[in-house]
C-alpha positions as CSV (number, residue, x, y, z in Angstrom):
1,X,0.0,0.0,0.0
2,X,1.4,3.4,-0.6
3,X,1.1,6.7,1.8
4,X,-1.7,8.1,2.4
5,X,-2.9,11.3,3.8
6,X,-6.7,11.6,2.7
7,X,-10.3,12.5,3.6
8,X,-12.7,10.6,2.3
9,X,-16.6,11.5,2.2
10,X,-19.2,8.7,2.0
11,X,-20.5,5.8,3.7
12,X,-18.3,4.6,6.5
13,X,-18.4,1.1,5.4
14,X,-17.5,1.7,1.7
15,X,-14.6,4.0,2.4
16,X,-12.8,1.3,4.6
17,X,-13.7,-1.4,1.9
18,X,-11.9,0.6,-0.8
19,X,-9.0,1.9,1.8
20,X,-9.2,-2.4,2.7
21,X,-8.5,-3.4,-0.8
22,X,-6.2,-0.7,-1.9
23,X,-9.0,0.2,-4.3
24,X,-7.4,3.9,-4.2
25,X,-8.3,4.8,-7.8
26,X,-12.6,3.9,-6.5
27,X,-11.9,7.2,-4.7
28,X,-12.3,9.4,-6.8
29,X,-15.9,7.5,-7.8
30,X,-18.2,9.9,-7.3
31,X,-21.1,8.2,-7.9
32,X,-19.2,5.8,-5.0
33,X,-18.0,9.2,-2.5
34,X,-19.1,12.5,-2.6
35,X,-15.6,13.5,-2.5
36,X,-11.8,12.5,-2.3
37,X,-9.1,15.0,-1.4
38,X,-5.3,13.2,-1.6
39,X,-3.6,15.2,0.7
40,X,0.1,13.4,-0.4
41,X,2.0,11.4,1.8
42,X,4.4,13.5,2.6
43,X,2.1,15.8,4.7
44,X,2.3,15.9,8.2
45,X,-1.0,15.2,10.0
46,X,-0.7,18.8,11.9
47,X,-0.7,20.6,9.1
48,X,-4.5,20.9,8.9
49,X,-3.8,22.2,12.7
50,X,-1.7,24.7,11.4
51,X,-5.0,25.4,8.6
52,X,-7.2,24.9,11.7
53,X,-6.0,27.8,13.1
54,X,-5.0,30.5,10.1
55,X,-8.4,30.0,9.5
56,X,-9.7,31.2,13.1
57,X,-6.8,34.0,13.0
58,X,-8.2,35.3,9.5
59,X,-11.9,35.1,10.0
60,X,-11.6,36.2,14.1
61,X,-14.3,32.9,14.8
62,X,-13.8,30.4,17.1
63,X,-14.3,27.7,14.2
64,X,-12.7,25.7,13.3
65,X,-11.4,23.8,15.6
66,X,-8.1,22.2,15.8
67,X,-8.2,19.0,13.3
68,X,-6.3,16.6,15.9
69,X,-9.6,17.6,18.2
70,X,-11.7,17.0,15.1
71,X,-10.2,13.6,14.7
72,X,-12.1,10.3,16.6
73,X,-10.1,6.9,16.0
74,X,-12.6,4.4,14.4
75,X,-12.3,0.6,16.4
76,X,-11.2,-2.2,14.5
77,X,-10.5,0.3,11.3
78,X,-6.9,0.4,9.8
79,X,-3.7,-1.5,10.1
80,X,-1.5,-2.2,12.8
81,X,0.9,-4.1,9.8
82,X,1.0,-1.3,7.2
83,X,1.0,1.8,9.6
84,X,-3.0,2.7,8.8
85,X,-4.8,4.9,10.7
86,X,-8.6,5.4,10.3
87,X,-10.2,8.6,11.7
88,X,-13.8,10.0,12.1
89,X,-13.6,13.6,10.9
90,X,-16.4,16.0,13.3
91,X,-18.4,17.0,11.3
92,X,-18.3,20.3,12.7
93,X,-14.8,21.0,11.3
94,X,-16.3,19.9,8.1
95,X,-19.1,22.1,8.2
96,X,-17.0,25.3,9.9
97,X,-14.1,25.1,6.8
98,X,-17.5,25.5,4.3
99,X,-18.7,28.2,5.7
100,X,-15.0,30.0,4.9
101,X,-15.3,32.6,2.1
102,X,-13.7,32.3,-0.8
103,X,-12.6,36.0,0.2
104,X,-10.8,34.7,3.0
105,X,-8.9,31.7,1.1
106,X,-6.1,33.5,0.3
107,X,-5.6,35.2,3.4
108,X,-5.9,31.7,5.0
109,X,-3.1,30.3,3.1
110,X,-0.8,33.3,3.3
111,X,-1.2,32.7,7.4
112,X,-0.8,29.0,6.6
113,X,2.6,29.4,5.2
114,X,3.6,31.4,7.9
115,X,2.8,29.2,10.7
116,X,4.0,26.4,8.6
117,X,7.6,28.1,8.3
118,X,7.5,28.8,12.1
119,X,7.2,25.0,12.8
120,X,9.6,24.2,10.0
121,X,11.8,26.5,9.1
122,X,11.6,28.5,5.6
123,X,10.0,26.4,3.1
124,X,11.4,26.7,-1.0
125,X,9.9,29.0,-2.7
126,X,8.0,26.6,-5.0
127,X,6.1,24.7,-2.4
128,X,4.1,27.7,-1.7
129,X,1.9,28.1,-4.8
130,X,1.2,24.4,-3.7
131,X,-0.2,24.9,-0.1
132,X,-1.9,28.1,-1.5
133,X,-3.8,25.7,-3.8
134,X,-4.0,23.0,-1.8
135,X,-5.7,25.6,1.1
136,X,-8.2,26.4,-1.4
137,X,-8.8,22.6,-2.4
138,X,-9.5,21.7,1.8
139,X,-12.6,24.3,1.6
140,X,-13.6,23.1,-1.7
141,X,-13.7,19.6,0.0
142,X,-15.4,20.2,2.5
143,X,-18.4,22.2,1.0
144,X,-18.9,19.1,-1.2
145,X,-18.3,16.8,2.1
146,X,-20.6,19.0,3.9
147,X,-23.5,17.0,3.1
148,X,-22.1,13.5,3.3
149,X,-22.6,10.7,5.6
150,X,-19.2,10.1,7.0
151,X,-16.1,12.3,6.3
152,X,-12.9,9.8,7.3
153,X,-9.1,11.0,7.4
154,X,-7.1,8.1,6.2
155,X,-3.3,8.1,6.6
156,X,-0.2,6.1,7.1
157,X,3.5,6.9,7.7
């Protein structure tokens, strides 16, 4: 199985079938998920903190919360053997990165690459364009996820 780093929007049950079966192209099914974002493995898990919270600093709301607090562990999901973890995302974080405005993306990702070089140290300039997209492709997720059953974060080391 490859890395993964991904939220997943559907039905519980038929995300962990197609995570099960390495079925990772099925993702991107919609008439299978509402919606697959593929975060890349080489993400670090607390980078959607770090998006957590440019997003409260740029809009002044309380919303939305940190993802680690957003996160639930599912029983019995994942793999102890390939390094898989299964998460429940709240679906208050989902629905509070929706209601962002598109105004307020860029802002957002601007603040994200900042907090992102303060854990890390400066980052090349060409990974910036990337989080800048990728900070508009989180929101874009999540209005689509907004109305789904089950929003999972699936990742390994």
């Amino acid at each position: 199985m490859r890395r993964l780093m991904d939220l997943i929007a559907g039905d519980a049950r038929d995300i962990l079938v197609a995570v099960g079966t390495d079925d990772v192209a099925g993702l991107d099914d919609r008439t299978r998920f509402r919606a697959h974002l593929a975060l890349g493995g080489g993400l670090d898990p607390t980078w959607l903190d770090l998006f957590s919270e440019a997003a409260r600093t740029v809009t002044g709301q309380a919303e939305p919360e940190d993802f680690l607090d957003a996160r639930l562990e599912m029983d019995g999901a994942g793999s102890d053997e390939g390094g898989l973890t299964v998460e429940r995302v709240d679906p208050s974080w989902i629905t509070a990165v929706a209601r962002i405005p598109d105004a307020s993306i860029g802002s957002i990702a601007g603040r994200w690459i900042d907090l992102v070089e303060e854990e890390l140290g400066m980052l090349p300039r060409e990974e910036k364009p990337w989080i800048r997209e990728l900070a508009a492709q989180v929101v874009a997720f999540c209005r689509t996820a907004d109305a789904a059953r089950d929003v999972l974060f699936v990742w390994s080391l």
